[in-house]
C-alpha positions in Angstrom: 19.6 60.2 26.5 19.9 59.2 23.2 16.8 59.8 20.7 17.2 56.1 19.7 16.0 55.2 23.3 13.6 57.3 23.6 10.9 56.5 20.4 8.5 54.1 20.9 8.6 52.1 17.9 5.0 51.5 16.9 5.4 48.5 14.6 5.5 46.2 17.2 1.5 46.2 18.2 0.0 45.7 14.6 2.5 43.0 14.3 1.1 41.1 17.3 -2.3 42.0 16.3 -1.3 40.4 12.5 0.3 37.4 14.3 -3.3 36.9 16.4 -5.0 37.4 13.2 -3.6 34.5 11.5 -3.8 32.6 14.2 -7.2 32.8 14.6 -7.5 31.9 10.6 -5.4 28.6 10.8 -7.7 27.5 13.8 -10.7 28.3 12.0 -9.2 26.4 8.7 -8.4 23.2 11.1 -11.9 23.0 12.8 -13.5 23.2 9.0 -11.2 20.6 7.7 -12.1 18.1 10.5 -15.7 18.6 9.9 -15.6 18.3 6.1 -13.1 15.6 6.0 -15.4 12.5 4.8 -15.5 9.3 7.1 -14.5 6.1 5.9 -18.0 4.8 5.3 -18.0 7.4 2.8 -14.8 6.4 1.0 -15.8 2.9 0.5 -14.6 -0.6 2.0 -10.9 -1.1 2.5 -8.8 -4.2 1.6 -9.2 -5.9 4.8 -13.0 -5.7 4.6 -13.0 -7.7 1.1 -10.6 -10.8 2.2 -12.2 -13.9 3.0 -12.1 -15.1 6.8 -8.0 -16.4 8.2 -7.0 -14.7 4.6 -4.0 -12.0 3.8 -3.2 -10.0 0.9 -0.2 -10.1 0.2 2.0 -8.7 -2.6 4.3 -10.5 -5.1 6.7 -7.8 -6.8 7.1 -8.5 -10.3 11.0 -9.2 -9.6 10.0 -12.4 -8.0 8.2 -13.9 -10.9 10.6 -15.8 -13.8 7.7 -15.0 -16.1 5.2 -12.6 -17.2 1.7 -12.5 -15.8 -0.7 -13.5 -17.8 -3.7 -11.2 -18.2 -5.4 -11.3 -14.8 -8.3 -9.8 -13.3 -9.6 -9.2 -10.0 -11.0 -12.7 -8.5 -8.7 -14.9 -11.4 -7.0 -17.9 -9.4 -3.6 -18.6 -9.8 -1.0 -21.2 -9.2 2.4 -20.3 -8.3 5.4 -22.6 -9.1 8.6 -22.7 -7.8 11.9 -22.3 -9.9 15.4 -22.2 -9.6 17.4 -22.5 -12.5 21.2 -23.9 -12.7 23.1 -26.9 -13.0 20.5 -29.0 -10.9 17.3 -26.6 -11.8 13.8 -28.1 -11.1 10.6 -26.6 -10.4 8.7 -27.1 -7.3 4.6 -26.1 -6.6 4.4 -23.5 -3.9 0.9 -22.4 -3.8 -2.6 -23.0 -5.3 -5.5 -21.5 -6.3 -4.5 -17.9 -4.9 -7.3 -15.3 -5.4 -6.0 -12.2 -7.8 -7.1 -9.2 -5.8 -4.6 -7.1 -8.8 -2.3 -6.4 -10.8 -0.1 -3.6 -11.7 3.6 -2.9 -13.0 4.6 -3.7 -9.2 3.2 -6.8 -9.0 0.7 -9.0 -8.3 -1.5 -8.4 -4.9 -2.8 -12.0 -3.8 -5.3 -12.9 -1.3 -3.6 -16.0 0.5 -3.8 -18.3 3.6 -1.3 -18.8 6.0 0.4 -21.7 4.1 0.1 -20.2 0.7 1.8 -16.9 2.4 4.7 -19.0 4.4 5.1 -21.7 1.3 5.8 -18.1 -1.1 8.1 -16.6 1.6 9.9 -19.9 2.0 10.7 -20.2 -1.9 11.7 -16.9 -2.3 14.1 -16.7 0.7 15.7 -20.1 -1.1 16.1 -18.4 -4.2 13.8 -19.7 -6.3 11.7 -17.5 -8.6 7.8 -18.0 -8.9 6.0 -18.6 -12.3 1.7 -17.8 -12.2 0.1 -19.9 -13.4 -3.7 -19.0 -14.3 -6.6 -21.4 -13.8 -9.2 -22.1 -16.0 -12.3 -21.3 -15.4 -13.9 -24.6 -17.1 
């Protein structure tokens, strides 16, 4: 026979024994990530929790708006017109008194009923651009 055949190669056990080593690690790591991971009691109300009864949030990306939003904060109530521009351009109201939920460089997050959310949709799949409108408070 040839000598090659004939060694035991001893590698082989210590890396099994490695292999079952770090196995028993990452099952440790998982059972101590699912016990420290906090609950969602702990990480405060979501979205859905905060909106009024029959009420959505819904999102307005700032490339539907024709004009800049005014400066908003959380529980500010908007208007939204309607606008297409063009040879026969008129302007249309689409929704009112919307409740800000916020604001960022996306757009403008809206707490809406189920015609405010349809009216929105509606204008936009025509074309038209909205314009918010903010409500005074007097």
């Amino acid at each position: 026979m040839l000598p090659a055949l004939t060694i035991r190669r001893r590698w082989v056990r210590p890396r099994r024994e490695l292999l079952a080593i770090c196995s028993a690690v990452l099952a440790l790591a998982a059972v101590a990530a699912q016990i420290t991971t906090p609950t969602t009691a702990a990480t405060g109300a979501s979205l859905a929790d905060e909106l009024r009864p029959s009420s959505w949030a819904m999102l307005v990306p700032t490339a539907w708006l024709a004009a800049p939003v005014p400066r908003v904060r959380r529980g500010d109530a908007l208007d939204l017109l309607g606008i297409r521009s063009g040879d026969k351009a008129y302007a249309v109201p689409v929704a009112y008194g919307v409740a800000v939920l916020a604001v960022d460089e996306r757009g403008l997050l809206l707490e809406v009923d189920e015609n405010d959310a349809s009216a929105i949709a509606t204008a936009r799949g025509g074309g038209m651009l909205l314009v918010p409108l903010l409500r005074s408070t007097r």
